[in-house]
RODO-2510 file (C-alpha; in nm, 4 decimals, decimal comma):
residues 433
     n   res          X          Y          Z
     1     x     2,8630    -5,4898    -1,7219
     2     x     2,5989    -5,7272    -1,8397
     3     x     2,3235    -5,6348    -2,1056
     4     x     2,0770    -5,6529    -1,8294
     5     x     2,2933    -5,4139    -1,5839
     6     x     2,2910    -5,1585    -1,9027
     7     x     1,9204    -5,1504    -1,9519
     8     x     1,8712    -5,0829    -1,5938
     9     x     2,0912    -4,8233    -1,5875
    10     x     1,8849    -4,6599    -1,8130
    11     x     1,6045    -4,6288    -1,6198
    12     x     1,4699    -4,3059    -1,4689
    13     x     1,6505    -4,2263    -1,1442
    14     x     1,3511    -4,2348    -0,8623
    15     x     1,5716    -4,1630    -0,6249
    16     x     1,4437    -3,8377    -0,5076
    17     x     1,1406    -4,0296    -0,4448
    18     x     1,1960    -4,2306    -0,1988
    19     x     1,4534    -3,9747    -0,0137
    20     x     1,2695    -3,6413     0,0167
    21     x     0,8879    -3,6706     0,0939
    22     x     0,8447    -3,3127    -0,0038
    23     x     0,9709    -3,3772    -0,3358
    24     x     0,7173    -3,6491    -0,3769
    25     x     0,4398    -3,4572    -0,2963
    26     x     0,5540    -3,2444    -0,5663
    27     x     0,5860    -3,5104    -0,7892
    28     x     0,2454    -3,6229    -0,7500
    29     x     0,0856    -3,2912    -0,7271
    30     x     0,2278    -3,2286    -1,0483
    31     x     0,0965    -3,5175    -1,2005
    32     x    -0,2511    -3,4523    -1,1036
    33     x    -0,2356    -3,0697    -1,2018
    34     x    -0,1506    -3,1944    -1,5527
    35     x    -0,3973    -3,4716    -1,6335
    36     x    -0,6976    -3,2388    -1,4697
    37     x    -0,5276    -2,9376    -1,6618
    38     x    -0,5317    -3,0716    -1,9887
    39     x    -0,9085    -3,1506    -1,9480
    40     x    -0,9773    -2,7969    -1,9313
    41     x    -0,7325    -2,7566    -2,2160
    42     x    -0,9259    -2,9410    -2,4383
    43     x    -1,2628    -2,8113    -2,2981
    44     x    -1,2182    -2,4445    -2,3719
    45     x    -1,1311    -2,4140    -2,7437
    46     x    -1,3916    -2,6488    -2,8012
    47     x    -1,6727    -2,4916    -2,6220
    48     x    -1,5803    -2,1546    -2,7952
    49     x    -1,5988    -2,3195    -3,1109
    50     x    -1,9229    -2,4566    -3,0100
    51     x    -2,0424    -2,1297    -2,9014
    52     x    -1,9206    -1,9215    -3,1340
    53     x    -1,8227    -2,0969    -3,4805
    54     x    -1,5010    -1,9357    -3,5273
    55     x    -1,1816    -1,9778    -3,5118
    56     x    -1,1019    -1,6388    -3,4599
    57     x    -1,2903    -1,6370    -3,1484
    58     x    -1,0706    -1,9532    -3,0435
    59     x    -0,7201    -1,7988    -3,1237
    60     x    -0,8202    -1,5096    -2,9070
    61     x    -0,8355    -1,6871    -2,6031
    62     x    -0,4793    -1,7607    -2,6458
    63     x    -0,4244    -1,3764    -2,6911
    64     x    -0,5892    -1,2819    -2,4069
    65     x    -0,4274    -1,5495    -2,1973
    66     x    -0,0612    -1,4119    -2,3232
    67     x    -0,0491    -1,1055    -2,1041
    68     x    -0,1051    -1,2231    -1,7794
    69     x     0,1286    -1,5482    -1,8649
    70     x     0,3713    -1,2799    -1,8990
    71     x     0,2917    -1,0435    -1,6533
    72     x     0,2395    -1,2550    -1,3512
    73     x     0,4842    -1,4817    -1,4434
    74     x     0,7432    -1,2254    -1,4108
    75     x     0,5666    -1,0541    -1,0790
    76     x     0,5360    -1,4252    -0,9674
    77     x     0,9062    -1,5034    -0,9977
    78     x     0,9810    -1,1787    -0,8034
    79     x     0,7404    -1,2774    -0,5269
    80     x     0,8720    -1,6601    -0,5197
    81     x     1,2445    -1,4922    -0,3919
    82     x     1,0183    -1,2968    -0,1236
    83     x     0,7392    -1,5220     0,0352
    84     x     0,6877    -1,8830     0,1335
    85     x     0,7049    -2,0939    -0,1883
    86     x     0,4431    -2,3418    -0,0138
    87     x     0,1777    -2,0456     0,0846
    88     x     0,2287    -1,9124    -0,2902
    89     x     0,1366    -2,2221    -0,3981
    90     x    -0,1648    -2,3052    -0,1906
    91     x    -0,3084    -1,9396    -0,2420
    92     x    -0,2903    -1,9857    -0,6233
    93     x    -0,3831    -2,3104    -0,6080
    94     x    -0,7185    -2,2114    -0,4524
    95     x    -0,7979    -1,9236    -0,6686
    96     x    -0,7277    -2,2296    -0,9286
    97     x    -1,0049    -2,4095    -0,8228
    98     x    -1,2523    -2,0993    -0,7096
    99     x    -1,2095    -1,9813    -1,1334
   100     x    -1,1710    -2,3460    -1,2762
   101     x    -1,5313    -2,4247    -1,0724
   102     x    -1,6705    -2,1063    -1,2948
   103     x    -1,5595    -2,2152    -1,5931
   104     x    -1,7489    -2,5575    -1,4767
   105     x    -2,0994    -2,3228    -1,3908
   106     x    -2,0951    -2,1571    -1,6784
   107     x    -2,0833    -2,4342    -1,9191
   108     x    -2,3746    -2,5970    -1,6813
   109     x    -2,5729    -2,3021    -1,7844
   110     x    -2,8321    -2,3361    -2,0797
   111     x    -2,6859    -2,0629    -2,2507
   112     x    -2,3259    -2,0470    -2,1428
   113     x    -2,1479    -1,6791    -2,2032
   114     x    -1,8343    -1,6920    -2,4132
   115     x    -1,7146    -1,3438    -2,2720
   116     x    -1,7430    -1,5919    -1,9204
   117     x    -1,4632    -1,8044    -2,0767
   118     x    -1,2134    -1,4978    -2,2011
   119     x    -1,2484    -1,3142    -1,8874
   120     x    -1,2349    -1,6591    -1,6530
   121     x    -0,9688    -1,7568    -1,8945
   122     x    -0,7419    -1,4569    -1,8257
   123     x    -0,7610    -1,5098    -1,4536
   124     x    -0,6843    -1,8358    -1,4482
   125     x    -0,3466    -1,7582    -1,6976
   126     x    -0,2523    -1,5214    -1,4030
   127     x    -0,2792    -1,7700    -1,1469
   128     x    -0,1105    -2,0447    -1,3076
   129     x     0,1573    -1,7847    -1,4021
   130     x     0,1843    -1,6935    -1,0329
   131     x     0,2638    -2,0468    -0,8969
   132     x     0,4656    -2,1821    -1,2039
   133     x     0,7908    -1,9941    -1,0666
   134     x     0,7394    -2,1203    -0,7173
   135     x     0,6548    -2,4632    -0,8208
   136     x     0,9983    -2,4897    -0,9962
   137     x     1,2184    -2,2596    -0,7786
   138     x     1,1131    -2,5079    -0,5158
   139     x     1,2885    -2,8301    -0,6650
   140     x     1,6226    -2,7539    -0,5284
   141     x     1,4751    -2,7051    -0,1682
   142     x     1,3872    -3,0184    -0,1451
   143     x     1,6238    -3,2892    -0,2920
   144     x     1,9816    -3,2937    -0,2443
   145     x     2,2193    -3,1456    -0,5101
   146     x     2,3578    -3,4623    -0,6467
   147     x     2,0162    -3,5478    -0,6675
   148     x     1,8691    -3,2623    -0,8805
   149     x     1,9511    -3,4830    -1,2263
   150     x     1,7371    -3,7278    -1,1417
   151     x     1,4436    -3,4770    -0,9617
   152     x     1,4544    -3,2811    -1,3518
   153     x     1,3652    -3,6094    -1,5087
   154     x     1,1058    -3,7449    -1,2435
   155     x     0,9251    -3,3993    -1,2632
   156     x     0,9383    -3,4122    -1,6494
   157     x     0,7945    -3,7718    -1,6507
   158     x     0,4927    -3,7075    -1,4032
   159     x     0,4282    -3,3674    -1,6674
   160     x     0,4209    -3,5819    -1,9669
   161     x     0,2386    -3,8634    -1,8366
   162     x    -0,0316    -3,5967    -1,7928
   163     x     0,0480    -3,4080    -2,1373
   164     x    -0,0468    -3,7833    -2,3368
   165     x    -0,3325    -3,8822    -2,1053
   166     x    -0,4887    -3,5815    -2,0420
   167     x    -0,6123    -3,4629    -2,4585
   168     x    -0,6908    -3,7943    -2,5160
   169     x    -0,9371    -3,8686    -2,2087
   170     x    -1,0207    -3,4667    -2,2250
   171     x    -1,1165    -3,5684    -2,5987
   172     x    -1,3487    -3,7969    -2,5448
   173     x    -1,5370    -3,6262    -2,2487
   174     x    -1,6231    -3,3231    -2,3968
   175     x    -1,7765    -3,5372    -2,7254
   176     x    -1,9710    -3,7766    -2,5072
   177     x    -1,9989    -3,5576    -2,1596
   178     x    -1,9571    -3,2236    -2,2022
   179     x    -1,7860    -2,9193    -2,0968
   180     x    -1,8677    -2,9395    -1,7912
   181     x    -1,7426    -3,2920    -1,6846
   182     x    -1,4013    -3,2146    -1,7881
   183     x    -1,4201    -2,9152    -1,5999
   184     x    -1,5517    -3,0926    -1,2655
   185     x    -1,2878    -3,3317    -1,3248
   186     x    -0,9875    -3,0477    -1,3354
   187     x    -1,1557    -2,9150    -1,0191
   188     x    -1,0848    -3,2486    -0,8706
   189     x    -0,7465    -3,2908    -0,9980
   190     x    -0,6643    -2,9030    -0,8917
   191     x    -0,8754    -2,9238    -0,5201
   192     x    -0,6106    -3,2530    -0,5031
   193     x    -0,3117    -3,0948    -0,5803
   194     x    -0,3318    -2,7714    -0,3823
   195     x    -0,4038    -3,0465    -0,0587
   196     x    -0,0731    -3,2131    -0,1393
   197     x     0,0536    -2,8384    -0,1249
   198     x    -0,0649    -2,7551     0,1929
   199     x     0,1132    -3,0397     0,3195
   200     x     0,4695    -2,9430     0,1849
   201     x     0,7051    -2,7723     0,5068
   202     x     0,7318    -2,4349     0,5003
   203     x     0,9820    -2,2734     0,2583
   204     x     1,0647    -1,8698     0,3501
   205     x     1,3305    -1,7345     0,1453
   206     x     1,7017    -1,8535     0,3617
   207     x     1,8270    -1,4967     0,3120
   208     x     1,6487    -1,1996     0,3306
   209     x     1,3761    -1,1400     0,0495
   210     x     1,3583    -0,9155    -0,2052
   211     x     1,0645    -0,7485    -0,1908
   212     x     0,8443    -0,8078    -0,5180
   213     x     0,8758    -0,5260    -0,7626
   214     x     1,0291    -0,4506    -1,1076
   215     x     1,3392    -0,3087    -0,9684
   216     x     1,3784    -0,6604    -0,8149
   217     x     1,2171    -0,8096    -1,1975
   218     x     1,5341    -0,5808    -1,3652
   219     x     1,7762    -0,7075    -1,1255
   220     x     1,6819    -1,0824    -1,2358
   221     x     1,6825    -1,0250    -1,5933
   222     x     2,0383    -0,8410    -1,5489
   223     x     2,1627    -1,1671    -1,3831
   224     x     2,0677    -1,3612    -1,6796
   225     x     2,2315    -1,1589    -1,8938
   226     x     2,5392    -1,0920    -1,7106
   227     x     2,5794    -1,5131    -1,7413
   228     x     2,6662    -1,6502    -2,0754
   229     x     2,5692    -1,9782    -1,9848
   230     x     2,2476    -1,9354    -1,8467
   231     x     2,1869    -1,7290    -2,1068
   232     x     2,2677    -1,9879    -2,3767
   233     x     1,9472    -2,1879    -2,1777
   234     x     1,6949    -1,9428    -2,2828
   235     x     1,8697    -1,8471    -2,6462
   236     x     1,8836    -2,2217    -2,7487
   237     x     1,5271    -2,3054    -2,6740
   238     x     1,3645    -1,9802    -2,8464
   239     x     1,6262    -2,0307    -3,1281
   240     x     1,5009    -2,3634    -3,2115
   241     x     1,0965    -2,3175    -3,0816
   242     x     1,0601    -2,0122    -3,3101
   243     x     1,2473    -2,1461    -3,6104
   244     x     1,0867    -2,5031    -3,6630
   245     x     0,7438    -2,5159    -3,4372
   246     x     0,5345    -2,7252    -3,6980
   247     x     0,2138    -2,7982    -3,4831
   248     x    -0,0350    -2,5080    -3,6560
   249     x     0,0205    -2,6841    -3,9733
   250     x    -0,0354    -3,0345    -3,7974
   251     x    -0,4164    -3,0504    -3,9573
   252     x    -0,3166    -2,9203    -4,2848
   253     x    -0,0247    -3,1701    -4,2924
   254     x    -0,2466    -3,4415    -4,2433
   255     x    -0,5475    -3,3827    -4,4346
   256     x    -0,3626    -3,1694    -4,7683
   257     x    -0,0055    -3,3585    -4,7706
   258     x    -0,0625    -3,6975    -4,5995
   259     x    -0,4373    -3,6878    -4,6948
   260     x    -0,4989    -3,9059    -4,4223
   261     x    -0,6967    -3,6674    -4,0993
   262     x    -0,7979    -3,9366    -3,8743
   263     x    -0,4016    -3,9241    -3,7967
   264     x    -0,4026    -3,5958    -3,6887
   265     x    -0,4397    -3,7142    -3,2965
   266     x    -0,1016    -3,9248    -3,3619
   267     x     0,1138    -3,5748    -3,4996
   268     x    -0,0085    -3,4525    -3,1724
   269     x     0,0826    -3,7166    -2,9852
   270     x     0,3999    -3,7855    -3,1393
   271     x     0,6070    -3,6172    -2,9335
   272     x     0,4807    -3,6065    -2,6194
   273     x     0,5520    -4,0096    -2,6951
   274     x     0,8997    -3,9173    -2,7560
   275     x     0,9667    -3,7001    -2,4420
   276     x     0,7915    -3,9710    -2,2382
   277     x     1,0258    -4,2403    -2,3875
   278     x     1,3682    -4,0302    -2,3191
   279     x     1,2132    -3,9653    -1,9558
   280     x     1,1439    -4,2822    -1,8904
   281     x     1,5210    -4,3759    -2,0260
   282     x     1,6914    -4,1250    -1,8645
   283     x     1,9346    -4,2738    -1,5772
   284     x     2,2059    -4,1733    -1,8241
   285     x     2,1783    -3,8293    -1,7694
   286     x     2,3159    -3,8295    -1,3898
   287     x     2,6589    -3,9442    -1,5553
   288     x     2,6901    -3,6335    -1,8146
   289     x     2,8314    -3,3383    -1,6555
   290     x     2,8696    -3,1073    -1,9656
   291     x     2,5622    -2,9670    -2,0127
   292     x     2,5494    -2,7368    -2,2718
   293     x     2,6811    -2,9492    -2,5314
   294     x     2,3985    -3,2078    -2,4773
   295     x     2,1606    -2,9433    -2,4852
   296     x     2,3290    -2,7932    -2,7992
   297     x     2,3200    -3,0946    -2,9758
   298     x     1,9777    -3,2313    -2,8578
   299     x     1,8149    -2,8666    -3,0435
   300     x     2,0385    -2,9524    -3,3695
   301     x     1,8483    -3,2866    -3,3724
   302     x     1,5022    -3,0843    -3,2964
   303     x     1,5636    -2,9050    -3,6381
   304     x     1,6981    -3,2487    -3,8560
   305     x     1,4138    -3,4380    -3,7158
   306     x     1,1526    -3,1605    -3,7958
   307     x     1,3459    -3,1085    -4,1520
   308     x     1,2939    -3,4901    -4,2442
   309     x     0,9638    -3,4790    -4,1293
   310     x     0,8387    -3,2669    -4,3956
   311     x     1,0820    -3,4249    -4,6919
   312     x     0,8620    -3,6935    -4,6929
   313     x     0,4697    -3,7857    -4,7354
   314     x     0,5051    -4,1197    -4,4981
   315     x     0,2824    -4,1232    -4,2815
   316     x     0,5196    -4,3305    -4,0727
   317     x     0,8233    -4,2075    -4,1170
   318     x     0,6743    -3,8043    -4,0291
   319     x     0,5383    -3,9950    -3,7094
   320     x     0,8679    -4,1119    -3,6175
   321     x     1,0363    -3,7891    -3,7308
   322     x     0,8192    -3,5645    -3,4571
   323     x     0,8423    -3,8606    -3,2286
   324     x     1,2472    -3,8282    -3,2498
   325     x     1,1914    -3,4459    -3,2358
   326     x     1,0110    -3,4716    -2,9372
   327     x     1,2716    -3,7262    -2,7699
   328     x     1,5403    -3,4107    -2,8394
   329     x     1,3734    -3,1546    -2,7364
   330     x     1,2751    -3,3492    -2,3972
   331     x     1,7175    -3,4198    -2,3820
   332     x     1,7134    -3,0105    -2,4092
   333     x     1,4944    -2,9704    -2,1379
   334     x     1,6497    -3,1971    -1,9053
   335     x     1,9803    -3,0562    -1,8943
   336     x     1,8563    -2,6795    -1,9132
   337     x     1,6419    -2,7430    -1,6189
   338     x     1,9349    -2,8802    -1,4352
   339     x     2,1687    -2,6234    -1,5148
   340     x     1,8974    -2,3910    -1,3706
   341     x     1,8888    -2,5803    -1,0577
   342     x     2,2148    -2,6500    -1,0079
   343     x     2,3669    -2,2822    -1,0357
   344     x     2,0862    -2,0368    -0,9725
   345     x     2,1087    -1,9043    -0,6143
   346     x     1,8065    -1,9518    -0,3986
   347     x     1,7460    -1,5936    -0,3962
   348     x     1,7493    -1,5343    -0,7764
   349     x     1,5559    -1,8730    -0,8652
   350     x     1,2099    -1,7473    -0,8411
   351     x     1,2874    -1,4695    -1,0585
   352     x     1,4681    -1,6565    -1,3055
   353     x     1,1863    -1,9370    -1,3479
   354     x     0,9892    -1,6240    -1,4263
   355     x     1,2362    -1,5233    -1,7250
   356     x     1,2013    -1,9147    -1,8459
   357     x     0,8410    -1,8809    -1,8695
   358     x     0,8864    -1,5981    -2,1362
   359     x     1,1080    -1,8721    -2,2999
   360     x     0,9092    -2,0940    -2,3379
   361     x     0,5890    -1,8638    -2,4660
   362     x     0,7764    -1,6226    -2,6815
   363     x     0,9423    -1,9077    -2,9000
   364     x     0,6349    -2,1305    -2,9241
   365     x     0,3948    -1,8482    -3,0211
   366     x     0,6510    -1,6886    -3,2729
   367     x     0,7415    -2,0208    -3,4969
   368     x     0,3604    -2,0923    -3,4825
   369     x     0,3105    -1,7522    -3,6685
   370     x     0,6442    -1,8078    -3,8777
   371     x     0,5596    -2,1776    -3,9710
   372     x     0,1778    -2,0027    -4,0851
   373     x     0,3328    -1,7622    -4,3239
   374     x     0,5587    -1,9554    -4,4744
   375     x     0,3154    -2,2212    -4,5079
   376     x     0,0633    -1,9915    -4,7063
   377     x     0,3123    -1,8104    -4,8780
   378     x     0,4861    -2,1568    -4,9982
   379     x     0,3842    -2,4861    -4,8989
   380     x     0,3330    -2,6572    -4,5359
   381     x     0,6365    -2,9250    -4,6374
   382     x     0,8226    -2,6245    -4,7330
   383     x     0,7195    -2,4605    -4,4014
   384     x     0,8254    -2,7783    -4,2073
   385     x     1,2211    -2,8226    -4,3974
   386     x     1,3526    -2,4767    -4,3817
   387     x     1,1736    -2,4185    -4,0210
   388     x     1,4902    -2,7449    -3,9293
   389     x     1,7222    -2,6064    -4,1458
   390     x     1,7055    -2,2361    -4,0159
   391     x     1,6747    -2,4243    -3,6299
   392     x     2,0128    -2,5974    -3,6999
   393     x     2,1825    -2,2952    -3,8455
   394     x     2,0225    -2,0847    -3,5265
   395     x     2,1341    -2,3103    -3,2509
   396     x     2,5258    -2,3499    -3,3910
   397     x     2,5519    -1,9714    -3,4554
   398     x     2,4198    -1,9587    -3,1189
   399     x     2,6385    -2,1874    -2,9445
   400     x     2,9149    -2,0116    -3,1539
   401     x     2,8779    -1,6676    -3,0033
   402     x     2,7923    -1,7992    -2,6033
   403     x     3,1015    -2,0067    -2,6226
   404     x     3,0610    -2,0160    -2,2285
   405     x     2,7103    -2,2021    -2,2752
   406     x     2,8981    -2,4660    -2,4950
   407     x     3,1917    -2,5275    -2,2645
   408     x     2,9881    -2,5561    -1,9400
   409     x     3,0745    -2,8612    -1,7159
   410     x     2,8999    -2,8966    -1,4529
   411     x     3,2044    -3,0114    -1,2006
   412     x     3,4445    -2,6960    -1,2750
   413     x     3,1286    -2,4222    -1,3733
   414     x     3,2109    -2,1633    -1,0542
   415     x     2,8071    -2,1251    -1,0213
   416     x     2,7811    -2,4602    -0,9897
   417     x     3,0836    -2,5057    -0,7413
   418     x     2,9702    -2,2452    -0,5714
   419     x     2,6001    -2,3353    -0,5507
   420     x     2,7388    -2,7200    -0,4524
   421     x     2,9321    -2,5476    -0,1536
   422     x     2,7289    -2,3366    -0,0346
   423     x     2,5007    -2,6028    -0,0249
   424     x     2,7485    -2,8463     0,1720
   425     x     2,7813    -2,5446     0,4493
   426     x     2,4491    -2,5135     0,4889
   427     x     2,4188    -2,8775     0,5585
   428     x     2,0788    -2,8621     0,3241
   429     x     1,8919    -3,2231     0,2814
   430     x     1,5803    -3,3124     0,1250
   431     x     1,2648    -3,1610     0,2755
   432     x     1,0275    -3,3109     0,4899
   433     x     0,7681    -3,1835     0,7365
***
């Protein structure tokens, strides 16, 4: 195999793409929903701020978006194994745009209401928690299995093309345009998505529903449980998210220990660059079948990365540190999502993306607190090195006690035979209208 022949079998798999027009309208929809989301995402702590002067009143929102995240997204798994996946995601999509187009009148106002932006806040949490577990249980439906490698990585890169242009251009709007602009223009990028939506097939449940309830909720988290190596998915990630999250001390790092703050848009940045890179490089990961040991190894490197990072005051070399971090952590997600999709049964996967969406708050939110205390109580370097050390020590004594998580290969897992066969009988292929 020649150099060239290497490097382009490196590149992203696109595949699904051009096989499954479903799971292109996906793709795209996606895209969109990110860049106009993280307009808004930039618009609302700022107009708080502006409103209000604190930053109390700006960590609130978060609070009081945390419940419904974690109500609906449970409620909304349940209901993603009982209803059509494409109607759950129009409906929400609409309500979307109906509370998104509030947020947008309110800051038109001359006096704009900052209870407006909690309350309008919280709804829009719940609806973005209600379509999440659709949105991903609805992958699988429409590629073919072989194929789901390559969908996890072409989903990831349309999310973090969004993630690095969206706080940039969302940046700059709200300092020259306003609040408003950047919410007209997520109204746009929502009103666009929720179109492609509408013209997705129609996906009912292929078995029988469960109706939505939390008898049907228990039965999902008892079937994450009862699996080691789905469980090792969920463990991993919090393990190394709540042990060494570093971005609340991203402004101190860069004004008190780099003493440079114009950089602080590049920590942010950082490593969304490195997920975007590993995305973009990812044709390798079709050819790895044993999944949990990439995804055990990918959060070890998380933790080093984020451990160097703070052993050092180079501005450069901490750049590249969360830029490697973020490369890892994008490896981890790869591989977990396709584990996910490769061995959940149809009937459980709405329920279970409803269990990863408590993943991937509970973690975040609780090393932002640890990485606080420790960073007041000590130092933020010291905050930064132990929260890698403790991740590395976290995700081996993790991997040590789900030993099934760690072994998992994709070609002998029975989930993922099973799933595979199951598959074959049914004669599934990529969706189209």
């Amino acid at each position: 195999m020649t150099f060239r022949d290497r490097l382009r079998a490196l590149r992203v798999d696109t595949t699904p793409l051009h096989t499954s027009p479903d799971f292109r309208r996906l793709f795209l929809a996606g895209t969109v929903f990110y860049l106009g989301g993280m307009m808004s995402y930039v618009a609302l702590p700022w107009q708080l701020y502006h409103l209000t002067g604190s930053n109390l009143a700006v960590g609130l929102l978060g609070a009081v978006e945390l419940i419904p995240l974690v109500v609906f997204g449970l409620w909304g798994g349940a209901l993603a194994d009982h209803a059509d996946r494409r109607v759950i995601l129009v409906a929400t999509g609409i309500a979307q745009v109906v509370f998104t187009a509030a947020l947008m009148v309110n800051a038109a106002l001359q006096e704009p209401q900052a209870w407006a932006i909690y309350v309008i806040g919280a709804l829009l949490s719940a609806a973005g928690a209600l379509q999440r577990p659709s949105r991903e249980a609805l992958i699988p439906r429409t590629v073919g299995h072989d194929e789901l490698p390559a969908a996890v990585s072409v989903s990831s890169l349309g999310m973090q093309i969004g993630l690095l242009a969206g706080p940039a251009v969302g940046g700059i709007l709200v300092e020259t345009a306003g609040a408003a602009t950047a919410y007209a223009i997520d109204v746009t990028g929502l009103a666009i998505a929720t179109g492609l939506f509408a013209r997705l097939a129609a996906y009912p449940p292929l078995d029988e529903g469960t109706p939505p309830s939390i008898a049907a909720i228990v039965e999902g988290a008892r079937y994450a449980v009862s699996r080691k190596d789905l469980l090792g998915t969920y463990l991993i990630d919090i393990a190394a998210m709540l042990l060494a999250m570093p971005t609340v001390l991203f402004p101190a790092l860069a004004a008190d220990v780099l003493e440079s703050p114009h950089i602080l848009g590049v920590l942010y940045s950082a490593g969304t660059v490195g997920s975007l890179l590993v995305t973009a490089t990812s044709g390798w990961s079709s050819r790895v079948h044993r999944h949990g040991q990439v995804v055990v190894i990918a959060a070890i490197a998380w933790g080093v990365a984020v451990a160097l990072a703070g052993l050092t005051t180079n501005i450069w070399i901490v750049v590249g540190c969360f830029a490697l971090a973020g490369g890892a952590d994008m490896v981890s997600a790869i591989f977990r999502g396709v584990i996910w999709h490769q061995t959940i049964p149809d009937a459980m996967r709405g329920r279970l993306a409803g269990i990863e969406m408590l993943s991937y708050s509970i973690g975040p939110l609780g090393g932002q607190v640890r990485s606080g205390l420790v960073a007041d109580r000590w130092s933020v370097r010291t905050s930064i090195t132990s929260g890698g050390i403790l991740c590395v020590i976290g995700v081996v004594a993790t991997a040590a006690w789900l030993r099934d998580f760690w072994h998992y290969d994709a070609r002998t897992d029975r989930y993922a035979v099973a799933e595979r066969e199951r598959r074959s009988r049914a004669g599934e292929s990529p969706g189209d209208e």
